[in-house]
C-alpha positions as CSV (number, residue, x, y, z in Angstrom):
1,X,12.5,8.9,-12.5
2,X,16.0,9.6,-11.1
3,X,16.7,8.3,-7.5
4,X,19.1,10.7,-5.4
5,X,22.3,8.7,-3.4
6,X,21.0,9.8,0.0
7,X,16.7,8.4,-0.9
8,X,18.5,5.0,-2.0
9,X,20.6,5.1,1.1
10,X,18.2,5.5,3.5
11,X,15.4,3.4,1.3
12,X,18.2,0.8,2.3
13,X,19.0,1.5,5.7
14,X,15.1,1.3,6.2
15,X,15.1,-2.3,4.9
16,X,18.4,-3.5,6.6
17,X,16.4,-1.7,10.3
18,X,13.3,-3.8,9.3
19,X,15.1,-7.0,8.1
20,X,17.4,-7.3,10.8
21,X,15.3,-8.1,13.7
22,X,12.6,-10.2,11.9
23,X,16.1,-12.6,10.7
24,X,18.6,-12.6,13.0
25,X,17.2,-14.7,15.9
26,X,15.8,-17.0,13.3
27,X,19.4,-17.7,12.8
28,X,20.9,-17.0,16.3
29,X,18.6,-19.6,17.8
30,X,18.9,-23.0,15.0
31,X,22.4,-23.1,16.2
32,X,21.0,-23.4,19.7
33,X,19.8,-26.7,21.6
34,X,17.1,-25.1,23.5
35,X,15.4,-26.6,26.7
36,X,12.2,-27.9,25.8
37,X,10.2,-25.8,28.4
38,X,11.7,-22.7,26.8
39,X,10.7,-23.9,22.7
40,X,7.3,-24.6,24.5
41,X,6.7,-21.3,26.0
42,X,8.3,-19.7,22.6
43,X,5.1,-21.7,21.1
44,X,2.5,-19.3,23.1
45,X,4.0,-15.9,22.4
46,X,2.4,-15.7,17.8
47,X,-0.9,-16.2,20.3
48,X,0.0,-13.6,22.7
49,X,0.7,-11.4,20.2
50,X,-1.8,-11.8,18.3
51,X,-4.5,-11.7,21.2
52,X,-2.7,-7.8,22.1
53,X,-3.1,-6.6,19.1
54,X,-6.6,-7.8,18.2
55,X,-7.9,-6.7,21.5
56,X,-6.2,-3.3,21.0
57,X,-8.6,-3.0,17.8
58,X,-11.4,-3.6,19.3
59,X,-11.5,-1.2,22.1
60,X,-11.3,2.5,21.0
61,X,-9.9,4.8,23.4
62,X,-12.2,7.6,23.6
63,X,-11.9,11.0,26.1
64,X,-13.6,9.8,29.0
65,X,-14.3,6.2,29.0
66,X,-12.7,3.1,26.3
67,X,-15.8,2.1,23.9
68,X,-16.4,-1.1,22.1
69,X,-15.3,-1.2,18.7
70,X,-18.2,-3.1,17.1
71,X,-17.3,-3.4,13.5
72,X,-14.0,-5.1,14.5
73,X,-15.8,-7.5,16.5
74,X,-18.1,-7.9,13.6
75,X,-14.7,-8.6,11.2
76,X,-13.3,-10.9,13.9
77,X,-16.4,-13.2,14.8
78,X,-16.4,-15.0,11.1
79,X,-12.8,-14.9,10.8
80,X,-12.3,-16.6,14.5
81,X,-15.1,-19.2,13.5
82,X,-13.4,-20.1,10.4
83,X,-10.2,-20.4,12.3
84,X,-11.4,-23.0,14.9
85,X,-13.3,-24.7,12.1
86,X,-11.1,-25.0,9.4
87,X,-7.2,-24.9,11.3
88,X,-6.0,-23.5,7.8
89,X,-4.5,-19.8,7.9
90,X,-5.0,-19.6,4.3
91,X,-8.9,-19.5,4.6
92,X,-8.4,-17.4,7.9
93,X,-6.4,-14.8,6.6
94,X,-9.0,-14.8,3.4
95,X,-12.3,-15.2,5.2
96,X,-10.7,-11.6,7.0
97,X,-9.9,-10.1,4.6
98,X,-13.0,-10.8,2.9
99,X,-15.2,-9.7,5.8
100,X,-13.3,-7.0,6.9
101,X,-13.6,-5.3,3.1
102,X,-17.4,-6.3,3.2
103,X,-18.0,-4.8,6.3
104,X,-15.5,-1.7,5.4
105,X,-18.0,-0.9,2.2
106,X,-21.1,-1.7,3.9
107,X,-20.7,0.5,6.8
């Protein structure tokens, strides 16, 4: 397979826009002695985010009125409990991926 100049350019342009933003605060802010009331509120926002974009999955936006999603709230229930159980992402990320593929093939 030959790759043109300008697909390998723009394959790396694509990871330089992608790569930037995800590292360059990381290594704006160690330099930076933060208040601690600011590091503390940085703590909530992985849970905000989270929160948006689970909540966005479970509500489908539908022509008249927003519906319940119910098989995301099926995949999320198990991997929640196993979160507040366990405290380890490794058998949170892998109890949803487990349930979501489950309830993916069953339904």
């Amino acid at each position: 397979m030959r790759v043109d100049l300008s697909v390998l350019l723009i394959i790396l342009g694509c990871a330089l826009v992608t790569f930037a933003p995800r590292i360059l605060p990381f290594v704006v802010v160690r330099k930076l002695n933060l208040p601690q009331a600011f590091m503390k509120w940085l703590s909530y926002i992985p849970v905000c985010l989270l929160t948006a974009l689970v909540v966005q999955e479970m509500i489908q936006k539908t022509e008249s009125i927003p519906m319940v999603n119910w098989l995301n709230i099926a995949m999320v229930i198990p991997t929640l409990l196993t979160a507040l159980k366990t405290k380890s992402l490794l058998a949170t990320v892998l109890v949803g991926i487990v349930s979501a593929g489950l309830l993916r093939w069953i339904f």
